[in-house]
N, C-alpha and C positions, 0 to 999 in steps of 0.2 A: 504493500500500500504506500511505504514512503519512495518506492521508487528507487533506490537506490541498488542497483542491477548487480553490482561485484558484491555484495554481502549476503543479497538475496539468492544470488544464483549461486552460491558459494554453499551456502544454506540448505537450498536444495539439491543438489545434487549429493550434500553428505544424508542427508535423510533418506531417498530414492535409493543410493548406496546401500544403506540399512535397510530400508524396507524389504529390498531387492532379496537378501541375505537372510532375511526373518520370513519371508514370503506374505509379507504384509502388504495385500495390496491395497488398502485402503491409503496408506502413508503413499504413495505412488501417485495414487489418483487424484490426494489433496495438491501434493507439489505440482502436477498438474495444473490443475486449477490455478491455485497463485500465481504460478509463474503465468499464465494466460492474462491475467491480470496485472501484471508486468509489465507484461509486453504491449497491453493495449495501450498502460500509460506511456509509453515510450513512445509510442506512435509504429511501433514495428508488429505492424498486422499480420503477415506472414507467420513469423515463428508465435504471435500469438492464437491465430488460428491454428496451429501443429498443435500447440499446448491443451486447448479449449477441445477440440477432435475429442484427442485419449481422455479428457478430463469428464467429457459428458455421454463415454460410454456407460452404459447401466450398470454395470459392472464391476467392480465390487461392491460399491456402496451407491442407491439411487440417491440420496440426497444431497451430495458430492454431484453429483451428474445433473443437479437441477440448477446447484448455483452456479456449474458452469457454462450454462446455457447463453444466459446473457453477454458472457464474453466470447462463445463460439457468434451468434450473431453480429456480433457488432464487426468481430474482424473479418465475417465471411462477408460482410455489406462493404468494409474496407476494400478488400480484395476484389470484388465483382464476384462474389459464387452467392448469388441473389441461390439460386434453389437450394442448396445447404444450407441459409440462413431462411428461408423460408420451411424448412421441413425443420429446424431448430426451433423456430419462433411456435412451431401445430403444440411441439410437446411442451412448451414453455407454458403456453396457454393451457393446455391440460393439467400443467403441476398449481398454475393461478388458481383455476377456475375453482377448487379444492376447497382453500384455504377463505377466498371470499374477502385478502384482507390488502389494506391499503400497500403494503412493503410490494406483495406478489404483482397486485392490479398494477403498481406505476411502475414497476420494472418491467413487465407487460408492454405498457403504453409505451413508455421509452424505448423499448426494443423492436416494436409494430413500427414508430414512426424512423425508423432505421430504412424500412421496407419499402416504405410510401413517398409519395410528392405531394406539396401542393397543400389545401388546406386539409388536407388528410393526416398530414407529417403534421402540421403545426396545432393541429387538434390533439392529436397523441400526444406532442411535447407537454401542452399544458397541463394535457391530465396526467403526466408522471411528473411533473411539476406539483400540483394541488394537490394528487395523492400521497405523496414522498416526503411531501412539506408537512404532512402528519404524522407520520414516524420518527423516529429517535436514530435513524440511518443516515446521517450527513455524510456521509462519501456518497450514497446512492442519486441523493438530492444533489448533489456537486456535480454527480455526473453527468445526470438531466437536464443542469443547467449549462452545462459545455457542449453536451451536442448538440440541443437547441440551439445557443450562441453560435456552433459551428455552420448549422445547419443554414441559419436568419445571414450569414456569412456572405454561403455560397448564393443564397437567393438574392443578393447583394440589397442587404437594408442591415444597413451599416451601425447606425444607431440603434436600432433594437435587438442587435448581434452584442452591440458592446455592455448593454445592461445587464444580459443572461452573462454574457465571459464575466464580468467584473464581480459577479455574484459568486459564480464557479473559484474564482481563481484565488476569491477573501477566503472562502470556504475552506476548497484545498489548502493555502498556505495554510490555516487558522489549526486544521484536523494534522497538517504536517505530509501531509501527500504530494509530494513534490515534484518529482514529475509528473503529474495530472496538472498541478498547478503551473508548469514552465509548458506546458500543451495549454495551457488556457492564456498565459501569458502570450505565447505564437500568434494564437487566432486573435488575439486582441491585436497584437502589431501590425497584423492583414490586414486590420477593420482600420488603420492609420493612428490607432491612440498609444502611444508608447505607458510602459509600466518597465518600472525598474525593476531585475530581476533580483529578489530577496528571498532568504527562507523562513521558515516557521517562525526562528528566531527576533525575528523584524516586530514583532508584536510586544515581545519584550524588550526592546529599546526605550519603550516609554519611561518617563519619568514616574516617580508614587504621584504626583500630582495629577500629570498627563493623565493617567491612568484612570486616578477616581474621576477627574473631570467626566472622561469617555465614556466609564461607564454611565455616569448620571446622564450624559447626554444619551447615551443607548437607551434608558430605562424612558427617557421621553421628557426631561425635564428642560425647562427654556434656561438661557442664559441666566437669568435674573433669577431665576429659583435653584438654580446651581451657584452664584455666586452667593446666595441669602446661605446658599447652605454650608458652604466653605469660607467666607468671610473673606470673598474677592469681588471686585465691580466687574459687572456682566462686560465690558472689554477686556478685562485682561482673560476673563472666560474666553472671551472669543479667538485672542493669541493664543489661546495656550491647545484651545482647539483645533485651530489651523498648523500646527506642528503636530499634532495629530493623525490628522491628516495626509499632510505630505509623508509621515514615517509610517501609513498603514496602506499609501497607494488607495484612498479613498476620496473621495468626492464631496462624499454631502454624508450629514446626521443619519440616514437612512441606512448607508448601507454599514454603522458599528453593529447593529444587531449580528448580520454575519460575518464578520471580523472578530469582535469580541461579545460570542454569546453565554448568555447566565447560565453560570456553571452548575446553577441547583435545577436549572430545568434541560442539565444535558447527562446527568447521574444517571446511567443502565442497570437496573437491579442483578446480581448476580442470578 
């Protein structure tokens, strides 16, 4: 997930190694997977389709083979093998249609409008957007908002390419997915708005002031009700905002919610 290609693949291949050794094919089948997930963030669709193939055969373990579906489709719509990602996408909707639940349906719709053109694509983006935006999965969410962004790209509407990229790309840095986020970084430079290329780490440059500023401005509070509350004049609120800013590659008050989101309402129960 972070992208980082020599630890991960380093990784797996000592695992697959063991597996291999143990006759554990389930360990096989995982490394599979991830690394399909690698590779899509790299943007190297080929060996991420090889990976995604063996990853979402039924075999050893079907639930391993469900979640590799969505990265068998997306790299075989990469590649042009529309019917291998169409015969992926039958049994994707068959493991959906099951469960009834928003993570399955917007992975679904995100993976449908891989398929599609037109206001077909753009209807499925939204609905793995609004479905996605209700689960606790921010990479899945990240990702719907980058190929949407990719997508609003190539249909060349350049402006509503760069609001989905900018979303994806806080996200990514934010969750530390870093190559997804230097892929969202890319398509925003296409779209003509440059973004200075920073990591996860960049979040933490803020200063303790910067910081609670940010947040109080995330939670929705005006200058003047952030200055009443820290016991500063809503101008220098607003400096100390604007350095905020330029160190988060953000724009406006709107998009701190996904840069810096409340950590009490991002807790996964074990």
């Amino acid at each position: 997930m972070r992208g980082n290609e020599a630890k991960a693949t380093g990784l797996a291949q000592d695992e697959v190694a063991k597996a291999s050794a143990a006759g554990r094919g389930l360990g096989i089948q995982y490394c599979q997977w991830v690394s399909a997930i690698l590779y899509n963030a790299l943007g190297r669709y080929e060996a991420a389709l090889t990976a995604a193939r063996r990853a979402s055969d039924e075999a050893p373990e079907l639930w391993v083979s469900g979640w590799a579906l969505p990265e068998l489709i997306e790299a075989a719509a990469r590649t042009g093998k529309t019917r291998l990602a169409g015969e992926a996408l039958e049994r994707l909707a068959e493991a959906a249609s099951v469960g009834d639940s928003d993570w399955g349906l917007g992975i679904l719709a995100r993976s449908r409008a891989l398929l599609v053109d037109g206001e077909p694509a753009e209807q499925c983006y939204r609905e793995a957007v609004e479905r996605l935006s209700h689960t606790r999965l921010r990479p899945e969410l990240a990702r719907a908002h980058l190929l949407y962004g990719e997508w609003l790209r190539r249909e060349n509407r350049r402006l509503d390419a760069r609001e989905q990229l900018r979303i994806a790309h806080n996200l990514f840095i934010n969750i530390g997915m870093q190559a997804f986020a230097e892929r969202a970084r890319t398509e925003l430079h296409a779209t003509g708005e440059h973004v200075r290329a920073h990591t996860v780490q960049t979040r933490d440059d803020l200063t303790a002031q910067e910081r609670q500023i940010a947040e109080l401005a995330r939670d929705g509070l005006s200058n003047p009700e952030i200055g009443a509350r820290l016991f500063l004049s809503p101008r220098t609120v607003e400096w100390h905002l604007r350095h905020v800013f330029t160190k988060l590659a953000i724009r406006s008050r709107r998009e701190l919610a996904n840069t810096l989101p409340n950590c009490s309402t991002e807790t996964v129960p074990v």
